[in-house]
C-alpha positions as CSV (number, residue, x, y, z in Angstrom):
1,X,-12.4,-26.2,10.2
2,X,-12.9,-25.0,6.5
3,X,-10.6,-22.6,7.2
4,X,-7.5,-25.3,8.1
5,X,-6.7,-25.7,4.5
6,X,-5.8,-22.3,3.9
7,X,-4.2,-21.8,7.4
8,X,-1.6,-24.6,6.3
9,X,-1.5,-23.8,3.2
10,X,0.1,-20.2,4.2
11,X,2.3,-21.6,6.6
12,X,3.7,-23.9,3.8
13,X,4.3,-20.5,1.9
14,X,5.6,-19.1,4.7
15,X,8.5,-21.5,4.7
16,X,9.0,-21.1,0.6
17,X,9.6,-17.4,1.2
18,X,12.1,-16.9,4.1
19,X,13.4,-13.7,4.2
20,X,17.0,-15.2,3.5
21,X,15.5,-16.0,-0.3
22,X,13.8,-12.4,-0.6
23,X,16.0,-10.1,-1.9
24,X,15.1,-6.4,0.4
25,X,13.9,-4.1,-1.8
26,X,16.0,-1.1,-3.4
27,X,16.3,2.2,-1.4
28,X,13.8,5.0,-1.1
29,X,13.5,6.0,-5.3
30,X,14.8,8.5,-6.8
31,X,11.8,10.2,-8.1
32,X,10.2,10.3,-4.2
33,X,13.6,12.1,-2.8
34,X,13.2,14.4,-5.5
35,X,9.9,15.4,-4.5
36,X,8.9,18.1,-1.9
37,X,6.4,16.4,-0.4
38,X,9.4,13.5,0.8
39,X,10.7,16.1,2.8
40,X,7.4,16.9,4.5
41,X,7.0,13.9,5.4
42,X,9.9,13.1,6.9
43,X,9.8,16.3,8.6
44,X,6.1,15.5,9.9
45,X,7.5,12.1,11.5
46,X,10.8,13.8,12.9
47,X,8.2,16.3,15.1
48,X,6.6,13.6,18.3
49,X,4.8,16.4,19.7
50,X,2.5,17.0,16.2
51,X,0.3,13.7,16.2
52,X,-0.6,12.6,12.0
53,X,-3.4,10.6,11.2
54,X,-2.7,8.6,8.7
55,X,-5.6,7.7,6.5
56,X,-5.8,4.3,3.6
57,X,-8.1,4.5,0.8
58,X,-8.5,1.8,-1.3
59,X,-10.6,-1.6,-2.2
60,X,-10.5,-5.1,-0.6
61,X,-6.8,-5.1,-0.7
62,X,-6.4,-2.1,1.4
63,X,-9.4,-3.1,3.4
64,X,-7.6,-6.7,4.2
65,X,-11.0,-8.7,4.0
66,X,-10.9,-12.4,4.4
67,X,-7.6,-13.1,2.0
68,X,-4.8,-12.4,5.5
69,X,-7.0,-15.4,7.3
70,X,-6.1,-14.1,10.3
71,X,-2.7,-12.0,9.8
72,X,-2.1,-8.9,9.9
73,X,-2.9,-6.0,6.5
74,X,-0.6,-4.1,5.4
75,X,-2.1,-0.4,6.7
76,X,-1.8,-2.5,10.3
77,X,1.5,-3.4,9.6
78,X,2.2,0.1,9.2
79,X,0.1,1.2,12.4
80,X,2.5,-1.5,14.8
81,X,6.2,0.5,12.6
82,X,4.7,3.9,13.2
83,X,3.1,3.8,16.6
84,X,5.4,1.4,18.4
85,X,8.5,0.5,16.4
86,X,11.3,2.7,17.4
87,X,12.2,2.9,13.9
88,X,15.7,3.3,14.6
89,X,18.5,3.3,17.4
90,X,17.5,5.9,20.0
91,X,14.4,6.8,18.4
92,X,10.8,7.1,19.5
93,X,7.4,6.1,19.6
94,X,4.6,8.1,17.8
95,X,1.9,6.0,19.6
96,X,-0.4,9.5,19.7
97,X,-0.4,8.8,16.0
98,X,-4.1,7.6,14.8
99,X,-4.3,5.1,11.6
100,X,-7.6,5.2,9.7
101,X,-8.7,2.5,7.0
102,X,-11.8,3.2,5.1
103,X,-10.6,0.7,1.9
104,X,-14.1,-1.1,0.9
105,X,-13.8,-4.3,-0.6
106,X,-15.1,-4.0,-4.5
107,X,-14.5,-0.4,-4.6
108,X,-13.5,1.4,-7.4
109,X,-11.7,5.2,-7.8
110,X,-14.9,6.6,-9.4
111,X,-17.0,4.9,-6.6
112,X,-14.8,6.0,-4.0
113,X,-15.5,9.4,-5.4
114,X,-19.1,9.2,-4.7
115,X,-18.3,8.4,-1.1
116,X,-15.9,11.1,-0.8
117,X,-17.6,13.0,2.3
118,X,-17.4,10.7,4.3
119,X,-14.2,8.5,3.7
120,X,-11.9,11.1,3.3
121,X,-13.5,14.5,3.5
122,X,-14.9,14.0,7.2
123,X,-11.2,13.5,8.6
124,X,-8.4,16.3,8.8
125,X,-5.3,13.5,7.7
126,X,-1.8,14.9,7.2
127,X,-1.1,11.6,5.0
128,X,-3.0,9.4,2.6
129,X,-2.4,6.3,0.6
130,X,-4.4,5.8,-2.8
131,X,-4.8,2.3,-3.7
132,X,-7.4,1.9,-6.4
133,X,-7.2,-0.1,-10.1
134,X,-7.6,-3.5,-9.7
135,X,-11.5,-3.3,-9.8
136,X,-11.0,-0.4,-12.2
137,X,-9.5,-2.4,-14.3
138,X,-11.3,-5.3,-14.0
139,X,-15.1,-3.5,-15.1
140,X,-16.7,-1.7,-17.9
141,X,-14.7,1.8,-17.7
142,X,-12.5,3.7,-19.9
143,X,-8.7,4.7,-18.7
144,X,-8.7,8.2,-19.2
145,X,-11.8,8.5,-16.9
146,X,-9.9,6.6,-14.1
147,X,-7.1,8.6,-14.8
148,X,-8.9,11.9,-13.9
149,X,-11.0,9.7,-11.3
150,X,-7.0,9.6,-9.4
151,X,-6.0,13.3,-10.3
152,X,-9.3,14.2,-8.6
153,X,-8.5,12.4,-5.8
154,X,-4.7,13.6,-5.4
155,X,-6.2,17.0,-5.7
156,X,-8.8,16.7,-3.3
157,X,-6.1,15.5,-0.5
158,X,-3.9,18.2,-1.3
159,X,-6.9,20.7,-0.9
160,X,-6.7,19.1,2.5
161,X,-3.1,19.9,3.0
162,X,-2.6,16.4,3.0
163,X,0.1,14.6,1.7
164,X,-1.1,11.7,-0.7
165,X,0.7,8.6,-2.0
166,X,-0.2,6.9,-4.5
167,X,0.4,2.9,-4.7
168,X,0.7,0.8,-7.9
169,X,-1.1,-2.4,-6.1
170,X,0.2,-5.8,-6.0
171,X,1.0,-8.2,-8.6
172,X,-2.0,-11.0,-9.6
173,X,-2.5,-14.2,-11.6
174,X,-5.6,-13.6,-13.7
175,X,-4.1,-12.6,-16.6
176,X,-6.0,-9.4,-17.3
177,X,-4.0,-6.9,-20.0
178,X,-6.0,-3.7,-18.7
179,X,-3.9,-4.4,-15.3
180,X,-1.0,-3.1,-17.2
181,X,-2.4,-0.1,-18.6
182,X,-3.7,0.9,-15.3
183,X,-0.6,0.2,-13.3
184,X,0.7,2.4,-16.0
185,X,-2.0,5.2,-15.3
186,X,-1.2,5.2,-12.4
187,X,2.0,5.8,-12.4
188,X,1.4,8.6,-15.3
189,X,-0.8,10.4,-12.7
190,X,2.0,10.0,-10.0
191,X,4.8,11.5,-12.6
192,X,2.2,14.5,-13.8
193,X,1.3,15.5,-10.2
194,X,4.5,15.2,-8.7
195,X,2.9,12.4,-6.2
196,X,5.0,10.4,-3.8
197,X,4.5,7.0,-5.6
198,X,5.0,2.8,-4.0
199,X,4.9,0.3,-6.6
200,X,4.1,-2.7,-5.5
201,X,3.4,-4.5,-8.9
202,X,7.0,-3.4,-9.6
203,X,8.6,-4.7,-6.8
204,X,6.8,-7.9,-7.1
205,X,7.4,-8.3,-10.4
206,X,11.6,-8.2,-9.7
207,X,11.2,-10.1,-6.5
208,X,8.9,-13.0,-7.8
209,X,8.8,-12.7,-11.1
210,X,4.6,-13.1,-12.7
211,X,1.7,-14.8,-12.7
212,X,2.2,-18.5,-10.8
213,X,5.6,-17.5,-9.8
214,X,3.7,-15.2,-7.0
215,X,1.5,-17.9,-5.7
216,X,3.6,-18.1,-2.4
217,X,2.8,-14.2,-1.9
218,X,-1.2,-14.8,-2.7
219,X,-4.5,-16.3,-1.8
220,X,-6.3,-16.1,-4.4
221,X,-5.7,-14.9,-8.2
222,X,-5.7,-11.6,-7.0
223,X,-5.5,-10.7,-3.2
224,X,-2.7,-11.2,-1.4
225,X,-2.4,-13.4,1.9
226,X,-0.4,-13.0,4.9
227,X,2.5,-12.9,3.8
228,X,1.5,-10.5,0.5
229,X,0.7,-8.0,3.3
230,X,3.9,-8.1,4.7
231,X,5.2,-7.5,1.2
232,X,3.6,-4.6,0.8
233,X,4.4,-2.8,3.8
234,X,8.0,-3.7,3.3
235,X,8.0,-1.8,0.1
236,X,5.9,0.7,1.1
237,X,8.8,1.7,4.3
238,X,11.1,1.1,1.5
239,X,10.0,3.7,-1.0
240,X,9.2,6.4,1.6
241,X,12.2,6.3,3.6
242,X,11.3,4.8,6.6
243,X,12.7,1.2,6.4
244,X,14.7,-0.2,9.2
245,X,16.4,-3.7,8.8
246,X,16.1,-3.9,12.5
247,X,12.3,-3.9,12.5
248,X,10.1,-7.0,13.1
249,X,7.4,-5.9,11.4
250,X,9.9,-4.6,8.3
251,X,11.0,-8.5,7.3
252,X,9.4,-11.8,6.0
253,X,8.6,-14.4,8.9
């Protein structure tokens, strides 16, 4: 029963953020079609008889601990558009596809890094999302070490013959500057490495504006709930060229 607050509570949000008062987000960006790795990936998809696994890196968001109550994350999201949406008219079914998720809630790049071996290094992924900075910027560091913390990371997928994607994570309320400068270091990294990029903060920003104006979209100051998730995968189709207006999954309840 302690959860029944929250459980109404999101399904009040859910009816102050229909999709008719969402605006969809832009097109695929401009820097990701200009990047070779777009076309791999698009290529990767197009071939059903190649399976991917698709592996998440990331902290709690990524993980999807306890803020969803219930609903789906965004890297399951993605799992239901990729292995059983037929993404568009005629299309098909990668349902051989395996999604992995080895986000840990807390985690940081440079702890990640310590980890390496066996959240990444132990699986042979053809794509992986980065989603680290808002412990990072929230503890005792310094940016130009979580800067090479990411390249290290980027570089260590692509050693893989991986493709990674990086995410600038959601928006938050708790009023932290350093969010900011990470976002932006992220987004630096991205630019220098030529790194397929999804920025969520961006996208919220636009959409919702800041701080309280988000509220509907979160469940506390800084995870997202139910309906953040769904966010986030919408923009994360969006920016890689895979979003389909006709897909459930792809649209706000």
């Amino acid at each position: 029963m302690k959860f029944l607050p929250q459980l109404i509570g999101t399904l009040c949000m859910a009816l102050f953020a229909h999709a008719a008062d969402i605006p969809a987000p832009e097109k695929a960006t401009e820097d990701n079609l200009k990047l070779p790795d777009y076309k791999k990936l698009h290529q990767l998809v197009e071939n059903k008889d190649k399976p991917i696994l698709w592996l998440f890196l990331g902290d709690s968001i990524t993980h999807g601990a306890m803020h969803t109550h219930g609903w789906r994350s965004y890297p399951e999201h993605w799992q239901e558009v990729i292995k059983w949406e037929p993404r568009k008219p005629g299309g098909y079914r990668r349902t051989n596809d395996i999604i992995v998720n080895t986000a840990v809630s807390g985690e940081t790049a440079s702890g990640f890094l310590k980890n390496i071996d066996w959240r990444l290094n132990q699986f042979k992924p053809q794509v992986v999302f980065i989603n680290f900075g808002t412990n990072d910027a929230n503890k005792i560091g310094k940016l130009d070490v979580f800067k090479k913390d990411m390249t290290t990371i980027v570089q260590q997928v692509r050693k893989m013959k991986a493709i990674p994607v990086l995410q600038v994570t959601n928006g938050n309320m708790r009023n932290n500057p350093k969010d900011n400068e990470y976002n932006a270091a992220i987004r630096e990294v991205a630019a220098k490495e030529k790194v397929l990029l999804v920025d969520h903060a961006a996208y919220w920003k636009k959409t919702m504006g800041e701080n309280q104006s988000i509220k509907p979209w979160m469940n506390d100051s800084v995870h997202p709930n139910g309906l953040g998730h769904r966010a986030m995968v919408i923009k994360l189709a969006t920016d890689l060229g895979f979003m389909d207006p006709s897909s459930p999954t792809l649209k706000m309840p």
